[in-house]
C-alpha positions in Angstrom: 102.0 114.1 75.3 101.0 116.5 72.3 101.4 119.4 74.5 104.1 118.7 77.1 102.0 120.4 79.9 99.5 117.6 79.4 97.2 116.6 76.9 96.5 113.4 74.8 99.4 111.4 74.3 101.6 111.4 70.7 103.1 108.1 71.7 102.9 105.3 74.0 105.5 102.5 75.8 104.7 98.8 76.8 105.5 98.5 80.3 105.1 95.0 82.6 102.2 95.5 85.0 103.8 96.0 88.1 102.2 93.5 91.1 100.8 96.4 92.7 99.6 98.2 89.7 97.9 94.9 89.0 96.5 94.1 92.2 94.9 97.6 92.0 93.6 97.2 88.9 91.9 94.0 89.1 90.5 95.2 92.1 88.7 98.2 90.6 87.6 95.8 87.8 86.5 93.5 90.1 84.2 96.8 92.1 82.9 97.8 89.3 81.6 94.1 88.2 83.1 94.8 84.7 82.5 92.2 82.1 83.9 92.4 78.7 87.0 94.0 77.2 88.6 96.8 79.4 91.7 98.7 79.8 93.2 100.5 83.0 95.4 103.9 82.0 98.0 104.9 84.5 100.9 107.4 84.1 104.0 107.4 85.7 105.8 111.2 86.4 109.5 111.3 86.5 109.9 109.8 90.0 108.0 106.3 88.3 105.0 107.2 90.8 102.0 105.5 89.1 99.2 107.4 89.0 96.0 106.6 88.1 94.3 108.4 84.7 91.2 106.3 83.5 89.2 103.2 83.4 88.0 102.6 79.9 85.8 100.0 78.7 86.0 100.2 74.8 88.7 100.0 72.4 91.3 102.4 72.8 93.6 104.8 70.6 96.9 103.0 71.7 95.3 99.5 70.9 98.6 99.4 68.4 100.5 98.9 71.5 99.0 95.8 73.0 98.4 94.3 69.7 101.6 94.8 68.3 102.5 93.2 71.8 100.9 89.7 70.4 97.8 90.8 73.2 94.5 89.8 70.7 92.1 91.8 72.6 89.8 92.6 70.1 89.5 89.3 69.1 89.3 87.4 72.1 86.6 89.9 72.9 84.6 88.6 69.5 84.8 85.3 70.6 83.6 85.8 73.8 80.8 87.8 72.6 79.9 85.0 70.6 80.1 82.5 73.4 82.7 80.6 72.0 85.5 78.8 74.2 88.2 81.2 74.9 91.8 80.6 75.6 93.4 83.4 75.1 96.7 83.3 74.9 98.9 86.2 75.3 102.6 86.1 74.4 105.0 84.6 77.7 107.6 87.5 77.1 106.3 90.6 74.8 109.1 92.7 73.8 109.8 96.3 74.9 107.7 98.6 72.1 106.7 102.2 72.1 104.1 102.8 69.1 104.3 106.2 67.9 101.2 108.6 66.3 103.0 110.4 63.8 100.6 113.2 63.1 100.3 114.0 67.1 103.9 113.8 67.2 104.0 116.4 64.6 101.2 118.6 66.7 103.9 118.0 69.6 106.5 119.6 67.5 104.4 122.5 66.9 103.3 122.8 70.5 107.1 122.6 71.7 108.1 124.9 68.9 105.2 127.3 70.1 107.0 127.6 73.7 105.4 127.1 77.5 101.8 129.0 77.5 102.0 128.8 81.1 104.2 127.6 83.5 108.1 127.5 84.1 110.2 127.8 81.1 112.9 125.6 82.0 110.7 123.1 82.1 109.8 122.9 78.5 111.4 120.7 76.2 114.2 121.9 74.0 113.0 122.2 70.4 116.5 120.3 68.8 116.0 117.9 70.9 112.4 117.6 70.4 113.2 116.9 66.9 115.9 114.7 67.2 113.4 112.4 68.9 110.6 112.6 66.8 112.7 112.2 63.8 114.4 108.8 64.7 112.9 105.8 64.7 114.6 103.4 67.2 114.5 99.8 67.6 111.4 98.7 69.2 109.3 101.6 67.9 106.3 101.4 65.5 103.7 103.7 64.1 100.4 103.4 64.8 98.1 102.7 61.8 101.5 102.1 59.8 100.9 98.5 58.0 102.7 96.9 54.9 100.8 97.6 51.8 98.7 100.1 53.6 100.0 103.6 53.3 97.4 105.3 52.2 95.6 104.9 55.9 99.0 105.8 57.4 98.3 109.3 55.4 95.3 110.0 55.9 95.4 109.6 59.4 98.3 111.8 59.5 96.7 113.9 57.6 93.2 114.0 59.6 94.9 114.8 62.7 96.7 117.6 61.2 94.1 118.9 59.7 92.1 118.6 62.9 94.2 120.0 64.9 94.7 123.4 62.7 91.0 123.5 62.9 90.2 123.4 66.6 93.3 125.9 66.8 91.7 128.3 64.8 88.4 127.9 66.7 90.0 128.7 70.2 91.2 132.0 69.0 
């Protein structure tokens, strides 16, 4: 998360869907007579409860993930739009990957550099170690929006959610 109490997330890891988390899911998809491209967000807290977050039914932010994954959502949504056969076919065993934003994990920097604005102390993260883990890059981690030949986007975004950030900052005060 960009703010460890809880906010929009800075980075995100591919996980296998559980059978229950599954089950659930296609269940509520199924209620809600969804057609189309979809995506079912849960979070896990640190005793790997699953907990529910949102049902969305557009693209995403962490579409990096899944694609990077070998998952061709957006395109298999195309062709079914357009009616034409579809077999999609995702990859049998997708790799571990965590895809990484790097300007919100620069706004979490900030934010853990800022300290707790509420809440127990001790339960903050440590700042050196905060930037030990933004810092490295580890096998099976990717940037989002980072593509060869293709920097320039990787900066702006960077850039634009810096600079958005600093802005809606100076608003709140």
């Amino acid at each position: 998360m960009m703010n460890p109490q809880g906010s929009g997330a800075s980075a995100c890891r591919s996980r296998d869907v559980d059978e229950a988390a599954g089950m659930a899911s296609a269940k509520l998809v199924q209620a809600a007579g969804w057609q189309g491209m979809f995506m079912v967000e849960l979070l896990r807290d640190s005793a790997d409860t699953a907990w529910f977050m949102e049902f969305n039914g557009r693209a995403w932010g962490s579409m990096a993930l899944a694609r990077r994954r070998g998952f061709a959502y957006p395109a298999w949504t195309v062709q079914s739009s357009l009616g034409w056969p579809l077999e999609p076919s995702p990859p049998e065993h997708p790799g571990p990957l965590r895809c990484r934003h790097l300007g919100r994990d620069l706004v979490h920097v900030a934010m853990v550099a800022r300290g707790s604005t509420s809440g127990p102390a001790e339960s903050w993260p440590r700042l050196t170690d905060t930037l030990v883990d933004v810092f490295s890059l580890r096998r099976g981690e990717q940037f989002y929006n980072l593509r060869r030949g293709q920097a320039t986007v990787f900066a702006a975004d960077t850039w634009q959610t810096l600079a958005s950030k600093v802005r809606s900052s100076r608003r709140t005060r």
